[in-house]
DONU-416091 format. One line per 10 residues: number of its first residue (from 0); their letters; for each residue x, y, z of C-alpha. Coordinates in nm, 4 decimals, padded with zeros to 6 digits. Each point is the difference from the previous one (the first is absolute). Layout:
<rs>
NUM) A) X/Y/Z  ...
</rs>
This chain:
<rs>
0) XXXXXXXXXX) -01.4667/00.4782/-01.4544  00.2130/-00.1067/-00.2562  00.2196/-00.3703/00.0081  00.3258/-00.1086/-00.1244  00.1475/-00.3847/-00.0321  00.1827/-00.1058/00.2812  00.2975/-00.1689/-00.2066  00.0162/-00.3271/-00.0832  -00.2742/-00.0889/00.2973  -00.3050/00.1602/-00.2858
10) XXXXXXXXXX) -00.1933/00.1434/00.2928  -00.2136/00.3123/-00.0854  00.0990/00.2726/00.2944  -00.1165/00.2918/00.1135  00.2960/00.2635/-00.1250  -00.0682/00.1228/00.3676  00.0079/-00.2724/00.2946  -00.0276/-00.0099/00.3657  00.2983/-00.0200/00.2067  -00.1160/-00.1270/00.3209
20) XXXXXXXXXX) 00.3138/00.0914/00.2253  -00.1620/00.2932/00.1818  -00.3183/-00.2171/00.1099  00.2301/-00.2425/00.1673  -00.0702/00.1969/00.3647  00.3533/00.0204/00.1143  00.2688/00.1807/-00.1580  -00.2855/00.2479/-00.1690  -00.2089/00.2097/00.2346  -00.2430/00.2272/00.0141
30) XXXXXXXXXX) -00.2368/-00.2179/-00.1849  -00.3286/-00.2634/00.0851  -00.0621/-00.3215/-00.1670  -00.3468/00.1581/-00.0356  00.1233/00.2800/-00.2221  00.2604/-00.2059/-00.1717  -00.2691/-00.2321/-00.0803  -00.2473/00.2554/-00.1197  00.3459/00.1133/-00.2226  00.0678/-00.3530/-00.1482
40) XXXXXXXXXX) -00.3868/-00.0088/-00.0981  00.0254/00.3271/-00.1702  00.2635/-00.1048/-00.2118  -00.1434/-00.3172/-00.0907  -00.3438/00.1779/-00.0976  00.2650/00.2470/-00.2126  00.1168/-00.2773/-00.1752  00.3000/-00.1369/00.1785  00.0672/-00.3824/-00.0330  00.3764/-00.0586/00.1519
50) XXXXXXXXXX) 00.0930/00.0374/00.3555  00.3142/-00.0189/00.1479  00.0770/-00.1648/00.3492  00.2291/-00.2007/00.1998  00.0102/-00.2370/00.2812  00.1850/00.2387/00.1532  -00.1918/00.2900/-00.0104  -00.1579/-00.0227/00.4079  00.0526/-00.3730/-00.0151  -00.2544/-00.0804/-00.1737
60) XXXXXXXXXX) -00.2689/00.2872/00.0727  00.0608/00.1865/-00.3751  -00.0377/-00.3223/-00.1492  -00.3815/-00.0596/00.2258  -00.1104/00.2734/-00.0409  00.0494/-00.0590/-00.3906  -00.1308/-00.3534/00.0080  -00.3305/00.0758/00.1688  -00.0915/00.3362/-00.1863  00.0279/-00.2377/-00.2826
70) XXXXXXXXXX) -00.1695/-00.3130/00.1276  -00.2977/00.2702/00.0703  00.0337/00.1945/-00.3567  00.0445/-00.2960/-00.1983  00.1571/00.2001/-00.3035  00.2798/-00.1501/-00.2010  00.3019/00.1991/00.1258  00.3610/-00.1666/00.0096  00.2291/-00.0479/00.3007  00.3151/00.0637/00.0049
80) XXXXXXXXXX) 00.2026/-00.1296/00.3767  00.4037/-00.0489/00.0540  00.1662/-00.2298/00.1967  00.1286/00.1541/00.3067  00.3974/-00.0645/00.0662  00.0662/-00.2902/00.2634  00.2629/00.2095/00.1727  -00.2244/00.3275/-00.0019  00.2350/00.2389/-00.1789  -00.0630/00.2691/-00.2222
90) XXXXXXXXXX) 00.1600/00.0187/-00.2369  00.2077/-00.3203/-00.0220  00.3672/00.0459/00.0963  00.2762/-00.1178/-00.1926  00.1808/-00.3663/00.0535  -00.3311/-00.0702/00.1745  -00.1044/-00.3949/-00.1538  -00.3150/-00.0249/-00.1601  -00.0577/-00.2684/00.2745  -00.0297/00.2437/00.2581
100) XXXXXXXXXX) -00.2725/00.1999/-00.1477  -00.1779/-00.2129/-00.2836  -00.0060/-00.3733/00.1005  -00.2369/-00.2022/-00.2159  -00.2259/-00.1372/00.3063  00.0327/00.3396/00.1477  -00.1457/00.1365/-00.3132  -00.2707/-00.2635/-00.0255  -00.1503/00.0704/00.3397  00.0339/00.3868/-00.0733
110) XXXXXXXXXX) -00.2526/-00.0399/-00.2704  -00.2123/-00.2468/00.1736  -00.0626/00.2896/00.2333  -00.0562/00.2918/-00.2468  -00.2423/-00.2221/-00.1416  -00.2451/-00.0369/00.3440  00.0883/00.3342/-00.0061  -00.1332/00.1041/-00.3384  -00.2478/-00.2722/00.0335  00.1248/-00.1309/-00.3631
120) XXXXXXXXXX) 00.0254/-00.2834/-00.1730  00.2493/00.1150/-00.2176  00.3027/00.3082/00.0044  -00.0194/00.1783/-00.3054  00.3924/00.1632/00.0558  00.1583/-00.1529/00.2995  00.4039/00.1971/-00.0019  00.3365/-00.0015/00.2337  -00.0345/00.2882/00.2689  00.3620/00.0699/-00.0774
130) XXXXXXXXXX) 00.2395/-00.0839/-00.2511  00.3848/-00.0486/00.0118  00.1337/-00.0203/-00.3776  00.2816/-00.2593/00.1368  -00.2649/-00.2815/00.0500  -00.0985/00.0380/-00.4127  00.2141/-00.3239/-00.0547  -00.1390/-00.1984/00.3023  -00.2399/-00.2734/-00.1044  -00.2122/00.0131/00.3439
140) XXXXXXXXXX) -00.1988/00.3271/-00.0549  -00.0080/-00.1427/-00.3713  -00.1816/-00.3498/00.1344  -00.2655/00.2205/00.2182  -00.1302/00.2139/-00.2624  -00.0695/-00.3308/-00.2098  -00.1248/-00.2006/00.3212  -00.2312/00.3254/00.0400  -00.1273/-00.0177/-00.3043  -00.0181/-00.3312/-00.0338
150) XXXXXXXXXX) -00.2150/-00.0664/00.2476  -00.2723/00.2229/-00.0879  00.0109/00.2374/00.2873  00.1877/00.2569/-00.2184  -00.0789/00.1179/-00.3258  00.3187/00.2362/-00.0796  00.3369/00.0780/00.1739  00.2075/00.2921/00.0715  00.1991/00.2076/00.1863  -00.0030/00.3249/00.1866
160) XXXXXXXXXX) 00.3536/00.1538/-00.0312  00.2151/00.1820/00.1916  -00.0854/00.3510/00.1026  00.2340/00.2439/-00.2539  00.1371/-00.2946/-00.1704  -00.2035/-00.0915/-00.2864  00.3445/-00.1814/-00.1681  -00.0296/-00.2643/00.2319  -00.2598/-00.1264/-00.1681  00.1691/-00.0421/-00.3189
170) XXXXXXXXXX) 00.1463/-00.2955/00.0778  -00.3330/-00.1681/00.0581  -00.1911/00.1604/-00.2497  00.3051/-00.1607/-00.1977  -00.0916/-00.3380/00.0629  -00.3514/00.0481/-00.1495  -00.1654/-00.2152/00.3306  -00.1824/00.3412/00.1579  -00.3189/00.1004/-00.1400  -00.0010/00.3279/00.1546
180) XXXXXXXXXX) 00.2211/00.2383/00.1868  -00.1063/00.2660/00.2348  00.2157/00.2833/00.0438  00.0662/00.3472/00.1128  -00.0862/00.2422/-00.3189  -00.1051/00.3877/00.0649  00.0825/00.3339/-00.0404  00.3321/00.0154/00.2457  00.1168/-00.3499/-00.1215  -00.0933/-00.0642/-00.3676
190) XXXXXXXXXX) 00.3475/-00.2453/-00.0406  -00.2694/-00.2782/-00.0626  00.0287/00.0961/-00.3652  00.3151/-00.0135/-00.0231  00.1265/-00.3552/-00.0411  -00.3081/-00.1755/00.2011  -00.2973/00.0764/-00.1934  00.1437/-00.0449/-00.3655  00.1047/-00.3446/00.1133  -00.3360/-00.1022/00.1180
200) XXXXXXXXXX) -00.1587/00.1148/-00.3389  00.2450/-00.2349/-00.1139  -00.1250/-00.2898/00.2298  -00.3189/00.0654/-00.0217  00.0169/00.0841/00.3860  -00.2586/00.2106/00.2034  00.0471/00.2884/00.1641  -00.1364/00.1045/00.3045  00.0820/00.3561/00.0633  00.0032/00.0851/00.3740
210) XXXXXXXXXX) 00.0809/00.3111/00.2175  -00.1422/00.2174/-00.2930  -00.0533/00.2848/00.2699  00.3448/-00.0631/00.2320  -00.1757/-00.1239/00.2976  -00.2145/00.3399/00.0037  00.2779/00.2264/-00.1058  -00.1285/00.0265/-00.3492  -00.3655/00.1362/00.1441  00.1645/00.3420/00.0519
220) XXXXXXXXXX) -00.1689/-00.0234/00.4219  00.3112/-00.0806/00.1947  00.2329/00.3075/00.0536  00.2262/00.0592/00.2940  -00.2944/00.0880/00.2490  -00.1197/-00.3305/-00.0622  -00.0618/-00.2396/00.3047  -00.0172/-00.3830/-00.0271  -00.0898/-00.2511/00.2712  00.3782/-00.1595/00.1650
230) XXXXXXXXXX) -00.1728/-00.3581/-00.1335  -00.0945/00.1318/-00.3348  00.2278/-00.1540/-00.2219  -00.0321/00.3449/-00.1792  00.2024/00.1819/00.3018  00.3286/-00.1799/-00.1033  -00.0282/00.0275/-00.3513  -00.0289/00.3491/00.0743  00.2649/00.0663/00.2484  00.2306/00.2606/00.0922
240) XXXXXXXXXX) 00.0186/00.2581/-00.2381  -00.1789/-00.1939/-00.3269  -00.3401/00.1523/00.0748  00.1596/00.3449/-00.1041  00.2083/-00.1780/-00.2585  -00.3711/-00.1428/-00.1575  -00.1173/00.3537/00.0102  00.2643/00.1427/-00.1843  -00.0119/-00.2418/-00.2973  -00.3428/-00.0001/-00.0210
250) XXXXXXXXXX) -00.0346/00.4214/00.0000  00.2144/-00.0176/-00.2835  -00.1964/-00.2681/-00.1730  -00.2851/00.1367/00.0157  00.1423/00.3785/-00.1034  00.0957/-00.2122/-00.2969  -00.3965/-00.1739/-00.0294  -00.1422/00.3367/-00.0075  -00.2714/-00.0396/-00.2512  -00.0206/-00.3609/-00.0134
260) XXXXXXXXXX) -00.3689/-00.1113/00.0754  -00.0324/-00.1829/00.3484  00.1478/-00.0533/00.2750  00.3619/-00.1008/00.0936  -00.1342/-00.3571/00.1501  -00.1678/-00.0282/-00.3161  00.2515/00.1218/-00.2607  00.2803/-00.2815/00.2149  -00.2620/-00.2465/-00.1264  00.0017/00.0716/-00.3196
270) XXXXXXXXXX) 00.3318/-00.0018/-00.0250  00.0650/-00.3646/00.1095  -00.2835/-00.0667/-00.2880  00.1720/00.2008/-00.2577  00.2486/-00.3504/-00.0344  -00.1119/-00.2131/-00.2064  00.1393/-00.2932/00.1918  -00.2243/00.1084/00.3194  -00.3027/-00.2239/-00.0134  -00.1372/00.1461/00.3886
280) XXXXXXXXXX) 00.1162/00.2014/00.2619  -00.1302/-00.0296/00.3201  -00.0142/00.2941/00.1900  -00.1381/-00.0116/00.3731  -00.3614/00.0835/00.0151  -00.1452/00.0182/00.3915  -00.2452/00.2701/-00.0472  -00.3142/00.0420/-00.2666  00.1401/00.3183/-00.1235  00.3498/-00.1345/-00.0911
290) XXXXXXXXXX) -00.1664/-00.3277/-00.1963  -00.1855/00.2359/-00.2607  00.2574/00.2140/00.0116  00.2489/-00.2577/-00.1291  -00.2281/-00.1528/-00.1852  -00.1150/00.3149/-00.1708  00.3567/-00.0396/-00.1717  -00.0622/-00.3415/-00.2166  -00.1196/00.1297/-00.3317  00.1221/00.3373/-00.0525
300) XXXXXXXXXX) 00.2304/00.1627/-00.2242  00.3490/-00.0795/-00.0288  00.2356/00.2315/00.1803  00.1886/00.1949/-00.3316  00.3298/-00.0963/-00.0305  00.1878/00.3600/00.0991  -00.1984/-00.0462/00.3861  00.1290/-00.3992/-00.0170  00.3745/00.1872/-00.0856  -00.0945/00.2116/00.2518
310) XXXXXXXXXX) -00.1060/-00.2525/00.2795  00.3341/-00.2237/-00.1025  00.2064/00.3134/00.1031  -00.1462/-00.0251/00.3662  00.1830/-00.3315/00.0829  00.1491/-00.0085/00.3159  00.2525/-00.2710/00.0950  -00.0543/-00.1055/00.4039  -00.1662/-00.2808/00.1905  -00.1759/00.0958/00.2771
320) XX) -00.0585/-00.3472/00.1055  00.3268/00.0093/00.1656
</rs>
């Protein structure tokens, strides 16, 4: 496993981290904790030393799961939680006030409780579930980051930005008071790079590069036969006609990877990599095979620059969150 800076914050992490949405137990399916657990092990024996969670993720169980694999392993891995929004909503909605979704003693307890969680004495990355780039001048989400910090309970402070929006983080990258950003960045939606990313080499900001496989779409496995659970959170993502949509792209992608050593999975995650602003991305991991899979990526060759050209010509403008 290899490790990159995370900006300005100097932590060491694994170029491949743990994103701990699909262990959360409710809008994921079709996994254990037992199996995710024996997955999050894996990794960490592979190297891995930055996981991703949230609050959010199955109030609270992601984040338990995390703290007492830990607590049991005792290896020095870093945390990274968010702050879920008071109001619930994904992603934040215009002319909603910061009030509504990021009070200060709201924010406070929030991390109080990730911390029993995680059974921590200290957050490593504590960030905003959502972002809206109209609070960038307010001084209240300003005051929280530095109360955070302050007190000792967080080490570093970002945000996790809007899905297929990476400029709404310029703004607060701007201001030079977020040590990292996480954002969407893979094959489908590389506009990261585009203004985002050469601003936070600028900064000095982090980059956390998330969604590296589009919420499975980028393993090549779901086609239009494919079948998801009404709760998985994957069966709306997918909806309607996108399954055959995801097929499509990705037959012609990989007509165009013909050649290319490893798989499609694998080849999205060195693509994210391939940016020299990414310092992790944080692909799901729930089963043994998928963690050395992934983590089989850190260390190999660069992908040559006429397969990057190629990969660049796959982007595909649409949000499926919608």
């Amino acid at each position: 496993m290899l490790y990159r800076t995370l900006g300005r914050t100097s932590l060491k992490v694994s170029e491949i981290g743990y994103g701990a949405w699909g262990i959360g137990q409710v809008q994921w399916l079709g996994g254990s904790d037992d199996e995710s657990l024996l997955a999050l092990r894996r990794a960490i024996e592979l190297g891995v030393n930055f996981i991703d969670t949230a609050l959010a993720y199955g109030d609270g169980h992601s984040e338990q799961l995390v703290g007492n694999l830990l607590r049991e392993i005792k290896s020095k891995v870093f945390i990274a939680t968010k702050i879920p929004p008071k109001n619930r909503v994904w992603p934040a909605r215009a002319g909603t006030p910061l009030s509504e979704v990021f009070p200060r003693e709201y924010c406070m307890q929030s991390t109080e409780e990730s911390l029993r969680n995680l059974k921590v004495e200290q957050i490593d990355l504590q960030q905003f579930h959502v972002w809206n780039a109209e609070w960038v001048d307010q001084d209240e989400w300003r005051r929280t980051a530095e109360d955070l910090k302050a007190s000792g309970k967080v080490a570093h402070f970002g945000v996790s930005l809007t899905e297929h929006d990476p400029d709404s983080g310029v703004g607060i990258v701007g201001t030079g008071l977020v040590d990292v950003v996480q954002v969407i960045y893979n094959i489908f939606d590389p506009t990261a790079a585009v203004n985002l990313f050469p601003l936070c080499a600028q900064h000095n900001t982090g980059v956390i590069a998330r969604v590296p496989l589009d919420e499975g779409g980028l393993t090549g496995s779901v086609t239009e036969q494919t079948v998801f659970d009404p709760s998985d959170f994957r069966a709306g993502y997918f909806k309607d006609n996108r399954k055959k949509e995801v097929e499509e792209h990705v037959a012609a992608l990989k007509k165009d990877l013909e050649g290319v050593d490893g798989t499609l999975a694998e080849t999205a995650l060195r693509f994210c990599l391939a940016h020299s602003a990414v310092a992790t991305v944080i692909p799901g991991m729930r089963r043994i095979k998928t963690a050395e899979s992934s983590c089989g990526v850190s260390g190999k060759a660069p992908l040559p620059e006429d397969t990057l050209a190629c990969l660049k010509s796959h982007a595909w403008a649409r949000n499926f969150y919608n």
